[in-house]
ZAMARGU-4260 file (C-alpha; in steps of 0.2 Angstrom, whole numbers, plus 5000, padded with zeros to 4 digits):
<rodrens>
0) 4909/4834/5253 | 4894/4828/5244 | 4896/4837/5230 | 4905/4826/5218 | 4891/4812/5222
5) 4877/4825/5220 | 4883/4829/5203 | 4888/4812/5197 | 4868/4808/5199 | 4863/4823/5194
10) 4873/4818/5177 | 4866/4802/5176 | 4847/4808/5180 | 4849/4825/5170 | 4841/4817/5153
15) 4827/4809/5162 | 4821/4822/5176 | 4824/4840/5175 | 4837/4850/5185 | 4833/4853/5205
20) 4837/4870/5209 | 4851/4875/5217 | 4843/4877/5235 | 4836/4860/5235 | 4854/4853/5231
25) 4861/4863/5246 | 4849/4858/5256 | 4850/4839/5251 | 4870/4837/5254 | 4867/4846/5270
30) 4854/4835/5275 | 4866/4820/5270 | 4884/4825/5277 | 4874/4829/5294 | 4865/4811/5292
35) 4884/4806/5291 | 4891/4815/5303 | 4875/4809/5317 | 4877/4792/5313 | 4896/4792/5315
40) 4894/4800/5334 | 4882/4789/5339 | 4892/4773/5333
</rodrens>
């Protein structure tokens, strides 16, 4: 779900930082969309 997002700032911070793997970006959306999810049930 967070993909698009993910990459859009990975676009913008690509010349300035250098890539975060693969694992890292999995683990972040994940992180993220439960974040989402949590505060969505608890409203």
């Amino acid at each position: 779900m967070g993909v698009s997002s993910w990459e859009l700032l990975q676009g913008q911070a690509s010349s300035d930082k250098p890539q975060v793997p693969h694992a890292l970006q999995v683990a972040t959306d994940f992180i993220v969309h439960w974040l989402l999810v949590v505060y969505k049930i608890d409203r």
